[in-house]
C-alpha positions, 0 to 999 in steps of 0.5 A: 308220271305217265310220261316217264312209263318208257323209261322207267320200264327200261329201269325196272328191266336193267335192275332186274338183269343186275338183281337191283331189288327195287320194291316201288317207283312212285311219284313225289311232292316235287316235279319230275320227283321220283321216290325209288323205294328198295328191298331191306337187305345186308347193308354192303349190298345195299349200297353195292345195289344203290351205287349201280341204280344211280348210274343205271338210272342216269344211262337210261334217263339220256337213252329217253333224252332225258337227264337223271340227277340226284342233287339235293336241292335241284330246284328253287321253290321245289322240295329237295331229294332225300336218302331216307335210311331204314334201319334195325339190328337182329340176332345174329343165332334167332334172327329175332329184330332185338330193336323190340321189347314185348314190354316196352316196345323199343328195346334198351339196344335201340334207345341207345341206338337212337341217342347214338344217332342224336349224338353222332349224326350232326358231327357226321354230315359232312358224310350225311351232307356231302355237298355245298347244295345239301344244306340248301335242302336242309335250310332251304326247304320247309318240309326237311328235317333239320333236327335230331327228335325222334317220334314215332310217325313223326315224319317232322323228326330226323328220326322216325319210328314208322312202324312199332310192330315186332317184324318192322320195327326199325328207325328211320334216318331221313336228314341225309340228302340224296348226294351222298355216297351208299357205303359211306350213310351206311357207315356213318349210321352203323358207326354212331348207333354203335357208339350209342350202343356202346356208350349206353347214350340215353336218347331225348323224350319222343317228339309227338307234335310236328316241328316243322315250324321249329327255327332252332336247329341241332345241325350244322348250318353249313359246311365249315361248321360240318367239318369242325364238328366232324375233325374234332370228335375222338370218338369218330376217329377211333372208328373211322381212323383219323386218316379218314377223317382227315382225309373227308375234312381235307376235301370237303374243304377243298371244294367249299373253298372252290364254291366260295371263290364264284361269284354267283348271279344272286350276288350281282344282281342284288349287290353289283350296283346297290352296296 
């Protein structure tokens, strides 16, 4: 990590100057992988502060002759880069977490936001996974959640409860790879807890041991089946409209059909001269 001090003192200067609330820079599991962890704050700007970090973060790579990417599976070998995104609701006159339940810990409101997010999320990846190389994190990595349980500090489950205490409780969606748009998660998110708000969806039982191991999965597989999931949900289309829906479809579509067109190097030299 010392080795990336100069440059992530530049990061923290020019965040500053531009009131990106970044909490902590660690390292992670991968090499040269950096977890940046930001303040919890209004969704819009949020995202306002992830779209210029990115960018800031890419300037000051190549000022240091370094590159900055926030590709989803860079690497082979290596684990992928995530967007993890925490989550709660709260009162908009007392400002109290309505998420909490005294009682019971979670509110009735967040398990319908949770089987909102059970239900929704797989029918919206191709916002979570915007990319060809986003299901390579998904399918390509052990330690990637490729399901739709919930538990709480589970962090095998798409969806983790990391605190149960009434100021942090929140949920915690960690399917979306690092490639996807800010205000396009955050949308997506908002927009299927929403509709398990309003649907009054039950979510599944807590999820308690780790399924990492599980070979099943509730997510699509690649991006043809994101997008038929995606153009045929009519509850996503009266959120979003159907225009936008279309519009997400017709250009994801557009660039898998650019990924199948090349002829990769896996491909010649396992099937050139053996098929």
């Amino acid at each position: 990590v010392n080795e990336f001090d100069n440059l992530f003192e530049d990061v923290y200067n020019y965040c500053e100057e531009q009131n990106i609330e970044i909490d902590t820079i660690n390292h992670e599991s991968g090499s040269a992988q950096m977890e940046i962890n930001f303040q919890h704050g209004d969704p819009l700007d949020l995202a306002d502060q992830v779209f210029l970090f990115k960018r800031t973060l890419r300037q000051s790579a190549i000022k240091h002759k370094l590159y900055a990417t926030f590709m989803a599976k860079p690497m082979e070998n290596q684990p992928g880069s995530s967007l993890h995104l925490h989550q709660s609701l709260h009162n908009k006159k007392n400002g109290k977490n309505i998420f909490f339940n005294k009682k019971n810990i979670l509110s009735n409101l967040m398990k319908n936001y949770i089987g909102g997010l059970q239900e929704y999320t797989p029918k919206l990846m191709p916002i979570h996974a915007p990319n060809v190389n986003s299901y390579r994190r998904l399918f390509a990595t052990w330690d990637a959640p490729r399901n739709t349980k919930w538990g709480i500090g589970n962090r095998s489950c798409g969806f983790r409860i990391p605190s149960n205490e009434e100021k942090g409780m929140r949920i915690e969606n960690r399917i979306s790879g690092s490639d996807t748009n800010p205000y396009l998660i955050i949308a997506a998110n908002l927009a299927a807890g929403y509709l398990g708000i309003k649907n009054k969806i039950k979510p599944t039982q807590e999820t308690k041991k780790s399924v990492f191991d599980d070979k099943k999965s509730s997510l699509p597989k690649n991006m043809e089946e994101a997008i038929l999931l995606f153009e045929k949900d009519e509850d996503l289309a009266e959120v979003f409209s159907q225009k936008f829906i279309r519009t997400i479809a017709a250009i994801r579509r557009v660039e898998y059909q650019a990924y199948l067109k090349v002829i990769s190097s896996w491909e010649r030299e396992y099937l050139l001269l053996n098929v």
